[in-house]
PyMOL Python script that loads the backbone (N, CA, C, O; Angstrom):
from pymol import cmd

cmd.read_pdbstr("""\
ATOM      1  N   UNK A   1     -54.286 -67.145 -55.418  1.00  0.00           N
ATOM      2  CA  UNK A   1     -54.811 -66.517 -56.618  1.00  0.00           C
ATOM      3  C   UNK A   1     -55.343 -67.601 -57.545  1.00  0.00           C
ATOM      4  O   UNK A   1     -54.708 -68.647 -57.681  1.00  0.00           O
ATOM      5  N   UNK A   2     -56.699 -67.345 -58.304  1.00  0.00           N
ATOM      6  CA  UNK A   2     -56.740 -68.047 -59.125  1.00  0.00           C
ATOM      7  C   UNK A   2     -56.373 -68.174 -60.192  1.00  0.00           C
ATOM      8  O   UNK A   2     -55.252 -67.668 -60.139  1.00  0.00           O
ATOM      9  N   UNK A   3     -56.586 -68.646 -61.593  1.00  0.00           N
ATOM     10  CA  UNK A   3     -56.324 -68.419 -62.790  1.00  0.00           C
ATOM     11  C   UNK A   3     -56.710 -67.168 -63.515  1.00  0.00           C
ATOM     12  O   UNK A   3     -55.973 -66.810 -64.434  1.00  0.00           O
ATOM     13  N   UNK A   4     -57.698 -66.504 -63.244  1.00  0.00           N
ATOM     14  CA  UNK A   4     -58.078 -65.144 -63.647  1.00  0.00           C
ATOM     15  C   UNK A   4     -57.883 -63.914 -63.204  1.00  0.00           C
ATOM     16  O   UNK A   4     -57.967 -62.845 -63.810  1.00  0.00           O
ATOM     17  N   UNK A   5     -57.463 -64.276 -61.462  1.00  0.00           N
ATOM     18  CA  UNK A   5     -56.828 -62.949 -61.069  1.00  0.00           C
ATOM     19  C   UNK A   5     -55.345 -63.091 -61.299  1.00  0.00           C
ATOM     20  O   UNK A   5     -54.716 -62.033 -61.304  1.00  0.00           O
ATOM     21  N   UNK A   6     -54.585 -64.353 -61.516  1.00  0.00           N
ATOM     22  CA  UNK A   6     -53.452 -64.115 -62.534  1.00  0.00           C
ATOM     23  C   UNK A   6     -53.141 -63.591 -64.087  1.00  0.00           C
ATOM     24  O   UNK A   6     -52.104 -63.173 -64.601  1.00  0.00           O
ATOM     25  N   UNK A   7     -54.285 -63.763 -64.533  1.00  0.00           N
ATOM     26  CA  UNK A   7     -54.461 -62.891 -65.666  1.00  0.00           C
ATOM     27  C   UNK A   7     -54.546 -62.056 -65.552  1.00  0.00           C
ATOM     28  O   UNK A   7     -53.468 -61.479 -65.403  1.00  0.00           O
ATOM     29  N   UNK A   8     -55.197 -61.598 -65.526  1.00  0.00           N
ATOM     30  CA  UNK A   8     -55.598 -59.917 -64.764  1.00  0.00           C
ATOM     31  C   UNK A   8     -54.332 -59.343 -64.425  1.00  0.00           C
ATOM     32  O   UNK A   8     -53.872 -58.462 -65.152  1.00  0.00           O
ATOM     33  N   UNK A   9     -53.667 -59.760 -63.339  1.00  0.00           N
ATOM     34  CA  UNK A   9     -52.519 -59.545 -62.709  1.00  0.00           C
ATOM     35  C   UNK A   9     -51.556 -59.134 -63.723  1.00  0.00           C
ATOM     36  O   UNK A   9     -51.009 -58.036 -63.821  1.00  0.00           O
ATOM     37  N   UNK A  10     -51.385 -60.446 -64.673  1.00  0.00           N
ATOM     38  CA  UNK A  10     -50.078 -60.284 -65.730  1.00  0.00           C
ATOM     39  C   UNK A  10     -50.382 -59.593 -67.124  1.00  0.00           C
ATOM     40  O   UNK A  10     -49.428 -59.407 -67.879  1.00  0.00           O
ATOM     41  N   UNK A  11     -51.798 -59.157 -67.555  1.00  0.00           N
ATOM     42  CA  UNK A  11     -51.903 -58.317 -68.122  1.00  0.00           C
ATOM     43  C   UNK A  11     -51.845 -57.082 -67.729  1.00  0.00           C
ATOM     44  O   UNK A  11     -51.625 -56.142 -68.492  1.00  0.00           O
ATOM     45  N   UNK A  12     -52.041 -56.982 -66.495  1.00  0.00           N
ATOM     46  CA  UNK A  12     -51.741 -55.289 -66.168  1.00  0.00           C
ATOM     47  C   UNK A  12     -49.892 -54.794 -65.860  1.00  0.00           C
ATOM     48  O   UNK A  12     -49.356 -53.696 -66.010  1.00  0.00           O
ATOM     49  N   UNK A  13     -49.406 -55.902 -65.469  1.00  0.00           N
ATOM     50  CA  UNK A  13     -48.076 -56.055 -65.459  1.00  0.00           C
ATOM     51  C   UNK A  13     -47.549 -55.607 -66.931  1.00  0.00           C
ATOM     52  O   UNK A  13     -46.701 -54.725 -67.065  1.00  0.00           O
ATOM     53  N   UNK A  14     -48.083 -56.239 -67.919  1.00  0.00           N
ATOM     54  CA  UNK A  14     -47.547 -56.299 -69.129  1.00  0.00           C
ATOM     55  C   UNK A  14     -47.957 -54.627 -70.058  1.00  0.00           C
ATOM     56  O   UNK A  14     -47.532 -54.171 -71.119  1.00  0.00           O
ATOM     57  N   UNK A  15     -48.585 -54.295 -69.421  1.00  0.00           N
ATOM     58  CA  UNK A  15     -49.235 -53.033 -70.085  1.00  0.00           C
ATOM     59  C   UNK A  15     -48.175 -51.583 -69.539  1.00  0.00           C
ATOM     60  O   UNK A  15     -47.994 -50.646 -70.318  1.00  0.00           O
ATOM     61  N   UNK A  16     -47.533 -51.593 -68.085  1.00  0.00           N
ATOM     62  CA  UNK A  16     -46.677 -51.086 -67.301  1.00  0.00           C
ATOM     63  C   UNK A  16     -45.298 -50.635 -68.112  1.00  0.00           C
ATOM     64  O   UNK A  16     -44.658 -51.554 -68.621  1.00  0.00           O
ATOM     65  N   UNK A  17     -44.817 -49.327 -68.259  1.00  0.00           N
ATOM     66  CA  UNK A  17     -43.628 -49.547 -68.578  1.00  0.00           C
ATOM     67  C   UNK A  17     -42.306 -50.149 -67.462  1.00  0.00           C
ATOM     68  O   UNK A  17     -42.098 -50.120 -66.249  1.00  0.00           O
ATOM     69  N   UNK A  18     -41.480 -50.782 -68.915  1.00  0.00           N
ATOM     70  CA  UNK A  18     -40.563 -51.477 -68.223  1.00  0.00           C
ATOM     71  C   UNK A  18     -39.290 -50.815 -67.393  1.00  0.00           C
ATOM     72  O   UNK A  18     -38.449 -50.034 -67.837  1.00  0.00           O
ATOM     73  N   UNK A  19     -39.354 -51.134 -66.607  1.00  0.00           N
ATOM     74  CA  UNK A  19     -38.054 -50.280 -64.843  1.00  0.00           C
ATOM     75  C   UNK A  19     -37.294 -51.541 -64.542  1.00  0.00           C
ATOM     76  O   UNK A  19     -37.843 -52.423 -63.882  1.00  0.00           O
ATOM     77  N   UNK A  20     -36.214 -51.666 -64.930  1.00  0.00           N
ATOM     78  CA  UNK A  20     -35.222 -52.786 -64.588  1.00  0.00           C
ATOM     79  C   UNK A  20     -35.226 -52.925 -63.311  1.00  0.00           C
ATOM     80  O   UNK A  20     -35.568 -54.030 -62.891  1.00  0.00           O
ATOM     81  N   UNK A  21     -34.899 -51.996 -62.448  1.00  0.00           N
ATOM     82  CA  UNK A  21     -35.218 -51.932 -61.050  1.00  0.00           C
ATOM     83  C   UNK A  21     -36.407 -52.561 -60.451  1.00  0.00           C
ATOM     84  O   UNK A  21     -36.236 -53.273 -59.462  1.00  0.00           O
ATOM     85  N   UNK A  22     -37.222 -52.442 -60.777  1.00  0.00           N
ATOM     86  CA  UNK A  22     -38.705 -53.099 -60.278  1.00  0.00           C
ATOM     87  C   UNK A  22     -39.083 -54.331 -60.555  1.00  0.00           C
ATOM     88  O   UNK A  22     -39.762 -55.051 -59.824  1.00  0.00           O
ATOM     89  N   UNK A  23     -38.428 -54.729 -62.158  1.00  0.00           N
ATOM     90  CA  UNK A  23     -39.056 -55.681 -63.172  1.00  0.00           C
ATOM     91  C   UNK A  23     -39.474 -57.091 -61.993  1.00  0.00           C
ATOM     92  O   UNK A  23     -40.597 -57.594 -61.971  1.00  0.00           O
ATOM     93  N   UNK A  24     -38.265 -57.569 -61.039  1.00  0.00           N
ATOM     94  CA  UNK A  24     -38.078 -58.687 -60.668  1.00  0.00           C
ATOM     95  C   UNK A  24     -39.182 -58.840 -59.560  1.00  0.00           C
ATOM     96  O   UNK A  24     -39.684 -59.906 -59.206  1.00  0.00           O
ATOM     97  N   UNK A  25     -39.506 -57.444 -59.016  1.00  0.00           N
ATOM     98  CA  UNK A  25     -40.326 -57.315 -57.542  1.00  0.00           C
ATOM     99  C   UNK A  25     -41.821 -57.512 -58.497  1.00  0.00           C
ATOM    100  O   UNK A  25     -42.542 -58.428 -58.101  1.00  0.00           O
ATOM    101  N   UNK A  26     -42.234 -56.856 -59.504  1.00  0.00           N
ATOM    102  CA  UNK A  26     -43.571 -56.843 -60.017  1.00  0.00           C
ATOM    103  C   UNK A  26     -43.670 -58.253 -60.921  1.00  0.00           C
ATOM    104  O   UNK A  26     -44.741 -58.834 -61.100  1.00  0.00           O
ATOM    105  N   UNK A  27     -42.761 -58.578 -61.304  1.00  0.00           N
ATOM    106  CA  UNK A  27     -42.933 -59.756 -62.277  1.00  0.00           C
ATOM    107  C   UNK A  27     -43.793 -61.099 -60.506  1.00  0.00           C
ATOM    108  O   UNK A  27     -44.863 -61.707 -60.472  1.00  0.00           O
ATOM    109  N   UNK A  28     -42.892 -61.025 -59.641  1.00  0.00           N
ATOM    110  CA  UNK A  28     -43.500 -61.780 -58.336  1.00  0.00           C
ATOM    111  C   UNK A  28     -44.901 -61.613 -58.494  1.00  0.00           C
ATOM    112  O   UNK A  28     -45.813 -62.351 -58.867  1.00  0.00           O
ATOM    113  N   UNK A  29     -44.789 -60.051 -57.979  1.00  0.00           N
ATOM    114  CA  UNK A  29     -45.891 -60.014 -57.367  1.00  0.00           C
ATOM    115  C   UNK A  29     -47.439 -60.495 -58.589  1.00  0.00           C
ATOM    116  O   UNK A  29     -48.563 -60.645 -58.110  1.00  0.00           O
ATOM    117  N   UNK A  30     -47.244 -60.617 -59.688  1.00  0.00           N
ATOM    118  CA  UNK A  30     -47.893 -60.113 -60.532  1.00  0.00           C
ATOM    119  C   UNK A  30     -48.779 -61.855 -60.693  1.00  0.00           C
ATOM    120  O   UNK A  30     -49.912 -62.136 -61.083  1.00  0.00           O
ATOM    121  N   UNK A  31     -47.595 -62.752 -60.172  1.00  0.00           N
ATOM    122  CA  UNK A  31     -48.073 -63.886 -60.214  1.00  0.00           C
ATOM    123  C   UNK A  31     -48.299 -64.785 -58.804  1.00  0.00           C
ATOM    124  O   UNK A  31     -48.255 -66.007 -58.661  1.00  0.00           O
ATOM    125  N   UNK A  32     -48.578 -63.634 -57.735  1.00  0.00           N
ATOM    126  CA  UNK A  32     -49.131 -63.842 -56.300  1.00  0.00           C
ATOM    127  C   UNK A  32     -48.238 -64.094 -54.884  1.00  0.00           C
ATOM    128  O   UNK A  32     -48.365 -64.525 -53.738  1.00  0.00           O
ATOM    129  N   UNK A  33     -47.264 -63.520 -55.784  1.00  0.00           N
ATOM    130  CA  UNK A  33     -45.872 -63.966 -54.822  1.00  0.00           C
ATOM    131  C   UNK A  33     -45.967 -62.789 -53.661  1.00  0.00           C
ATOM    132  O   UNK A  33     -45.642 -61.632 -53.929  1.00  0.00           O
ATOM    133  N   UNK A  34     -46.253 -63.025 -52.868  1.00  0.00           N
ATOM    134  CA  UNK A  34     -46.180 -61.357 -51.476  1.00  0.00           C
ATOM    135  C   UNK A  34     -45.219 -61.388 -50.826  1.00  0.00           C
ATOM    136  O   UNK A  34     -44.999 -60.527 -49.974  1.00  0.00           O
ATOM    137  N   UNK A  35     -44.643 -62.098 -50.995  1.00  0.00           N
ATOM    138  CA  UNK A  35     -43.045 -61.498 -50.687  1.00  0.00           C
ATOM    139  C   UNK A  35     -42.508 -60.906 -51.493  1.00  0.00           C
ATOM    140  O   UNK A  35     -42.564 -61.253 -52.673  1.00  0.00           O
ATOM    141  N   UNK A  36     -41.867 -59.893 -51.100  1.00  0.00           N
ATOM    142  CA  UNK A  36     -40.902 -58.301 -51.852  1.00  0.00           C
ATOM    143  C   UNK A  36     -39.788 -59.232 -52.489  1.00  0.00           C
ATOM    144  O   UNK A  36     -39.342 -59.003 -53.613  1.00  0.00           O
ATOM    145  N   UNK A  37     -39.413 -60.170 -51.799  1.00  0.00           N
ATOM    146  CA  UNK A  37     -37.265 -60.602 -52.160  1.00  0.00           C
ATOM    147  C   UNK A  37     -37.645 -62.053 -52.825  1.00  0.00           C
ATOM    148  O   UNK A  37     -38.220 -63.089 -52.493  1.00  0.00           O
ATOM    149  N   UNK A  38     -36.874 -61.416 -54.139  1.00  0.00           N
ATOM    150  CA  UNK A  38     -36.819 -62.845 -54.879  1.00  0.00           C
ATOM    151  C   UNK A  38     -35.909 -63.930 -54.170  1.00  0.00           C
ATOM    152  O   UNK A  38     -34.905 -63.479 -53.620  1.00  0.00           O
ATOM    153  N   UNK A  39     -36.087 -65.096 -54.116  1.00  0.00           N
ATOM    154  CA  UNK A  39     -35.325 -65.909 -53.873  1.00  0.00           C
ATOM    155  C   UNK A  39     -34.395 -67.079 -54.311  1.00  0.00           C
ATOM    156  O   UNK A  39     -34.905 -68.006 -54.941  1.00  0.00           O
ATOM    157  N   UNK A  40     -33.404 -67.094 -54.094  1.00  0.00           N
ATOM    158  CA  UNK A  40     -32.324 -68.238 -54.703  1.00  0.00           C
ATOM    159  C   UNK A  40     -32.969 -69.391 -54.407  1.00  0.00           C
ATOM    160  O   UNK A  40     -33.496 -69.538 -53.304  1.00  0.00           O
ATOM    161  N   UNK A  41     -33.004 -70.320 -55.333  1.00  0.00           N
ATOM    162  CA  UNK A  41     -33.732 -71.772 -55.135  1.00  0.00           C
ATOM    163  C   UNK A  41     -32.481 -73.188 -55.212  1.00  0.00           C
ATOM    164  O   UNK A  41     -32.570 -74.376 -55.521  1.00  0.00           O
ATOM    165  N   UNK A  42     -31.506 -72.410 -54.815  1.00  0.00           N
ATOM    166  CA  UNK A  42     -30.935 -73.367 -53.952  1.00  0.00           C
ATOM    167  C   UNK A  42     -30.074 -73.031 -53.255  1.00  0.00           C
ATOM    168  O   UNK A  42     -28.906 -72.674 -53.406  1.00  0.00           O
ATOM    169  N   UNK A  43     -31.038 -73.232 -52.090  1.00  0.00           N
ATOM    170  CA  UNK A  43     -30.825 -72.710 -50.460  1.00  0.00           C
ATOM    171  C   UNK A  43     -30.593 -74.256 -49.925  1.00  0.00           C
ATOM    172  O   UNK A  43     -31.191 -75.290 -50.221  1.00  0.00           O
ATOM    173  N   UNK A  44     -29.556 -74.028 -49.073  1.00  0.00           N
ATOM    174  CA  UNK A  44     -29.223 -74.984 -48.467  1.00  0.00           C
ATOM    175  C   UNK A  44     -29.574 -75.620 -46.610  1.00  0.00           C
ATOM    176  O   UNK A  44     -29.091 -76.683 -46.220  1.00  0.00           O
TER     177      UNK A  44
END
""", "prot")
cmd.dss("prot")
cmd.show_as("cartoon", "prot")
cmd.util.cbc("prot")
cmd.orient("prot")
């Protein structure tokens, strides 16, 4: 993604009402992440 389809992305994110349930999967995706599962960043 570039810089403008991340905009794009996180303004339409931001316009969305907020679903605690979802927040973590769309907040990803919103900044090009295509994987569904957030991940722990320290994996061993």
């Amino acid at each position: 993604m570039n810089a403008v389809e991340i905009e794009e992305a996180v303004s339409k994110f931001a316009e969305a009402p907020f679903d605690p349930e979802t927040f973590p999967y769309a907040f990803l995706e919103a900044f090009g992440n295509k994987d569904r599962e957030p991940q722990r960043g320290d994996r061993q």
